[in-house]
Structures are given as structure tokens and as C-alpha cells.
C-alpha positions as CSV (number, residue, x, y, z in Angstrom):
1,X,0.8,75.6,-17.1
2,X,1.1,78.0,-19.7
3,X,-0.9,78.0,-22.9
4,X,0.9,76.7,-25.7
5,X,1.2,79.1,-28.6
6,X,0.1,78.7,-32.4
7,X,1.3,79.5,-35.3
8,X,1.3,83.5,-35.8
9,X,-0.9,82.8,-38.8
10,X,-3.5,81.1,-36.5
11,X,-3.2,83.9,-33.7
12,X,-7.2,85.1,-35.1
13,X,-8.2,81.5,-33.9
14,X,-7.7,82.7,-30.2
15,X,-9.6,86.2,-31.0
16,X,-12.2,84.3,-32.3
17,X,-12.0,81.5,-29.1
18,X,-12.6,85.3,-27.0
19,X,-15.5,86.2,-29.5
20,X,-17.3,83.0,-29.4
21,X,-16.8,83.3,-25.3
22,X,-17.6,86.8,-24.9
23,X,-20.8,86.4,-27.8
24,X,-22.3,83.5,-26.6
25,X,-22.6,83.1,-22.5
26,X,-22.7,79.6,-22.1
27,X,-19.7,79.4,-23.6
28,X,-16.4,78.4,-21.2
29,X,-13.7,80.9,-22.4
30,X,-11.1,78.6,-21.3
31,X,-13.1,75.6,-23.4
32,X,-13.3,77.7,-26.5
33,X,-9.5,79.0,-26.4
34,X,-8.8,75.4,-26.0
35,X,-10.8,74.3,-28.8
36,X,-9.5,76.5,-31.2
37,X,-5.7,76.3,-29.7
38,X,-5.9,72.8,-30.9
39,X,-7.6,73.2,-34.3
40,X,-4.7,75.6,-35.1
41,X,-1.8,72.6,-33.8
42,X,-4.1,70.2,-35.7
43,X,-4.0,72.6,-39.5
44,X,-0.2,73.6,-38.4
45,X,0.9,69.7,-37.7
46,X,-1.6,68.8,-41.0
47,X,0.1,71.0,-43.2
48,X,-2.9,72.4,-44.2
49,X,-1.9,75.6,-45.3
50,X,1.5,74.3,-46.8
51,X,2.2,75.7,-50.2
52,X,0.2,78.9,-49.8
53,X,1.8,82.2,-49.6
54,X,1.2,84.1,-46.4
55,X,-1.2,86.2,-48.0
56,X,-3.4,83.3,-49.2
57,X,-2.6,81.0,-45.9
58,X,-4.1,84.5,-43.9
59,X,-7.1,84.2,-46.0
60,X,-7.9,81.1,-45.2
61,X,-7.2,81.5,-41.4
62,X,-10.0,84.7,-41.5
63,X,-12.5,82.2,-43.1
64,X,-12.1,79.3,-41.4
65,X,-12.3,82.3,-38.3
66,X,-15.9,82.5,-39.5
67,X,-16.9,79.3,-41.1
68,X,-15.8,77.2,-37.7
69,X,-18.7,79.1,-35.3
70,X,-21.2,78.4,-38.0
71,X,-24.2,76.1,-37.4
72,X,-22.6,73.6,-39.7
73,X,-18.6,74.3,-39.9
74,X,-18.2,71.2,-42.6
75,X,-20.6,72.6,-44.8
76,X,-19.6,76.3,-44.6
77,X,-16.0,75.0,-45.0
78,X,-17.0,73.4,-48.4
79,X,-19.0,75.8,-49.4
80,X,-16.3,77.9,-49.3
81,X,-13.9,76.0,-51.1
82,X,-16.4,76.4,-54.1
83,X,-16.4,79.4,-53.6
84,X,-13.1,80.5,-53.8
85,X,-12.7,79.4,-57.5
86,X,-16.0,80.9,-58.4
87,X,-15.2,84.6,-57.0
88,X,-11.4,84.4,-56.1
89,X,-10.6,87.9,-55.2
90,X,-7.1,89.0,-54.7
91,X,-6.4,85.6,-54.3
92,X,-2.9,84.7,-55.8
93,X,-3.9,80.6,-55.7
94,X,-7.9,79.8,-55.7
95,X,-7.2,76.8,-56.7
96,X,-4.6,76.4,-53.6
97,X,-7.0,77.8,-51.3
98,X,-9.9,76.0,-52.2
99,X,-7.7,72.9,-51.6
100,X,-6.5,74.2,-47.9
101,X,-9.9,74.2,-47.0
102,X,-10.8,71.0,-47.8
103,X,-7.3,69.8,-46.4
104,X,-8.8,71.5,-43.3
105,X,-12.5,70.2,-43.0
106,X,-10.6,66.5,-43.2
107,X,-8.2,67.1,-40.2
108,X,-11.1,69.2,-38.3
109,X,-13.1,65.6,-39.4
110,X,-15.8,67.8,-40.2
């Protein structure tokens, strides 16, 4: 069967899914693609990143890219959220953001 595709905005999930695989040996590459193939159906079908601009939505795709192979993903999630509206950046919606991330930590369940 082939693999079901994401949500362009998601396509980093599967580079990370080959990073995580190719970084950490006991890793199944198939496993991980399929782990993150269906965190990116799960934030596409939650609506997670509805309301951001693609700029914004991308932004939170590369952190959640990092934030999801931490040691504690639902704590490096939130912690980002704060800190988002602390030090937004070239954000255009910190608040926004700061809200997809949480949206995202509750559909991950994490």
C-alpha cells in the first residue's frame, strides 16, 4: 500500500520521522514515518493550525519538528507556547501560535 500523504505544511514531519530513524538506531524507520504520518493527519483533521497564516502555521510545524523527539514532548510543547509570546520573532500571531501549540499537545494527548 502506498503511504498516505500529509499536508504540505507537515511534509518536515516525515524528514524528521528519517532523522529520528537515521539518529537513533533502534529506531524502525517505517515505525517512526508512521508515527509522525499520523501526528500530521491527527493536527490536519484537529484543525490545529487553522487560522494561522502559512508563515506562522510553518513555524509551528519546525517546532513541533523539534519539540516532538524531545525527552518530554508535552512539556517542550508548552514551554514553547510560553514562549512564543514572550520572544515572538517574526511572528505575525504569537498569540495564535502559542494557541496552535497547545491545540496540538491536546490532540498529540501529550
Amino acid at each position: 500500500m502506498p503511504p498516505r500523504s500529509v499536508d504540505p505544511v507537515f511534509e518536515p514531519f516525515l524528514a524528521t520521522a528519517e532523522a529520528v530513524a537515521r539518529d537513533r538506531p533502534e529506531v524502525d524507520p517505517e515505525a517512526a514515518r508512521e508515527v509522525f504520518r499520523e501526528a500530521a493527519t491527527l493536527l490536519h483533521d484537529g484543525l490545529a493550525l487553522d487560522g494561522l497564516d502559512e508563515h506562522d502555521a510553518r513555524a509551528v510545524v519546525a517546532a513541533l519538528c523539534r519539540d516532538l523527539v524531545a525527552e518530554d514532548p508535552g512539556a517542550a510543547v508548552r514551554a514553547r507556547a510560553r514562549a512564543v509570546t514572550e520572544h515572538p520573532g517574526d511572528l505575525h500571531d504569537p498569540e495564535g501560535v502559542a494557541a496552535a501549540h497547545l491545540v496540538a499537545a491536546s490532540i498529540l494527548q501529550l
